[in-house]
C-alpha positions, 0 to 999 in steps of 0.5 A: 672319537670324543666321548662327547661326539659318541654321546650326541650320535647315541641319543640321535639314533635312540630318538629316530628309533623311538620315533618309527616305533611310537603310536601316533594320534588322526584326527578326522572330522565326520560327516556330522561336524564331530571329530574322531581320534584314532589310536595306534594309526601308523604314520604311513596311512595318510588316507581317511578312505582307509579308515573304517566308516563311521556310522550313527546308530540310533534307539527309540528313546532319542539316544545316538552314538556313533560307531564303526560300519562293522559293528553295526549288525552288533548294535541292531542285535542289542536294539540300535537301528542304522539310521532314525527308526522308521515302521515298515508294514506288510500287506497282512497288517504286520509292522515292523521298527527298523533303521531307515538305512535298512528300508530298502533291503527290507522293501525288496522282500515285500516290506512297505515303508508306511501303510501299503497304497496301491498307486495306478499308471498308463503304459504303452503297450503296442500303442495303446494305453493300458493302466498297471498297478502297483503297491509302494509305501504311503512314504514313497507316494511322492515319488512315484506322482512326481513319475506320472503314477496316480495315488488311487484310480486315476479320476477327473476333477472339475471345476464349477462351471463343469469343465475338466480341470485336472487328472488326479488319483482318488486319493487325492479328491478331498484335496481338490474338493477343499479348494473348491473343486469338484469330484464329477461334474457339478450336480445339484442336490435338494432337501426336503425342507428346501435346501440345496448344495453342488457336489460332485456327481461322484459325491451324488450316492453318499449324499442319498444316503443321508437324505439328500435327493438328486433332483427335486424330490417327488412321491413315487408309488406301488401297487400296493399302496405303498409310498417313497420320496426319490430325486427327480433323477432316479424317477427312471430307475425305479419306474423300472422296478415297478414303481409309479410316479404318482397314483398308479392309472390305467390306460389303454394302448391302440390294441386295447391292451392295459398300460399302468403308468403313474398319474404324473405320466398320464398326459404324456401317454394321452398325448402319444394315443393313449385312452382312458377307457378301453378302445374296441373293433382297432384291429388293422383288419377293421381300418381298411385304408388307414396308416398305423402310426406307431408311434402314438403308443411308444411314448416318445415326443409328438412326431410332428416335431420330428425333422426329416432325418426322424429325430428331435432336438431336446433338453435332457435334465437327464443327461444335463443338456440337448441330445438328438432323439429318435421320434419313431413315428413311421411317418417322420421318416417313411411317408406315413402320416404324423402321429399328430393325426392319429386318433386315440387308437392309434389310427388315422 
């Protein structure tokens, strides 16, 4: 063979060995647009799957780099975070910076992401409702409303004409409330000075506590002497607890017996056979022949308005509206006579 045949043949073979030994260069595109470059790669691997995941790790001043998967536990250790650091809080007030990758493994053991808020659902159970509860992340309220959970206990909105208008969390009431909604139903407080507002009837205690009244107000008595101003609506309430609506009176029942009522109520129980002064000789030994009418000392409405089942139709400020009331005049419902006719003893 020719010297220059052997040549040509020699630098074939150096060259196809150089070239099955020889590094070559990938280039792979990330996620993030950047490109990556690995070394040494044999020729062979033609699989981005088989490359080692890449990564972005992140610090609390803003700075990024871009790692192997591997290496991320080396990087949290030296102040990296796995993902935009995000504080997770537990329920003893504690919080904690961590990647946001790493929300997830820290929530299983009792870590929240955000504030902990307690979040309410009905479940059926043997086909009735029952409400549960639960604890997320304030990062996580979102997805638990957009699944039927309520943000706080669930509630009733209404609009102004009183009616429901929407079933929402009480986290969610201030929401509702600054487009014009309201938290129970719309209700009426007054000032002293003449003012009103509508607010919700939930609303109703926080107003009273900074002087506003639930109704319009009126002077309520003790026995002592002593004065306060309430709404018109807490005029039962403290009539329970021994308060007067006006001067204290005394009046006296069929039995003779003391009755203190506030001055504002002495034409009602007049009206029911009350007297002001002492009735004597009213035992039903001495009234042979007479009917009692109750009812002329139970406080209730004349029982001549009563209808044949007992009750009368009235307008309750109270409840806001008509309810049917028992008139408790024996003669309303069993014959006896009407408390119209009754004396002011309480006797026919």
């Amino acid at each position: 063979m020719k010297p220059k045949m052997i040549n040509m043949m020699g630098s074939l073979i150096i060259a196809l060995v150089l070239c099955t030994n020889s590094a070559v260069t990938k280039t792979v595109f990330g996620a993030n647009g950047k490109v990556y470059n690995f070394q040494n790669v044999a020729p062979s691997n033609e699989y981005v799957a088989d490359y080692s995941e890449i990564v972005t790790m992140y610090a609390l001043d803003g700075r990024t780099i871009d790692v192997e998967k591997e290496q991320v536990a080396a990087y949290e250790q030296v102040g990296w975070y796995w993902g935009e650091p995000v504080t997770v809080q537990s329920i003893d007030g504690r919080t904690l910076t961590i990647g946001k990758n790493r929300v997830a493994d820290y929530e299983k053991v009792g870590w929240y992401w955000g504030a902990p808020q307690t979040m309410y659902t009905y479940v059926d159970r043997d086909r009735k409702l029952v409400l549960e509860s639960a604890i997320v992340g304030l990062n996580r309220v979102l997805e638990y409303e957009a699944n039927d959970w309520y943000w706080g206990e669930p509630t009733t909105i209404y609009d102004a004409e009183g009616y429901k208008a929407a079933y929402t969390g009480i986290n969610r009431v201030l929401e509702y409330e600054s487009m014009g909604f309201y938290w129970g139903q719309p209700t009426t407080m007054y000032a002293l000075d003449g003012r009103t507002i509508i607010v919700g009837e939930n609303r109703v205690p926080e107003y009273e506590n900074v002087g506003w009244y639930w109704g319009e107000p009126v002077v309520m008595q003790s026995l002592d002497g002593r004065t306060i101003t309430v709404g018109e609506y807490r005029i039962k309430a403290y009539e329970n607890v021994g308060w007067y609506w006006g001067k204290p009176t005394i009046l006296y029942n069929w039995k003779g017996e003391p009755v203190t009522v506030g001055e504002n109520r002495v034409n009602e129980y007049l009206s029911d056979g009350y007297t002001k002064e002492k009735v004597t000789d009213s035992t039903p030994q001495n009234k042979k022949g007479s009917d009692p009418c109750y009812s002329c000392n139970a406080g209730w409405d004349f029982c001549s308005y009563c209808g044949g089942s007992g009750s009368i139709r009235t307008y309750s400020s109270w409840y806001g509206g008509y309810v049917n009331e028992r008139c408790p005049a024996s003669g309303c419902f069993n014959g006896r006579t009407k408390c119209i006719l009754c004396g002011g003893d309480g006797w026919k």
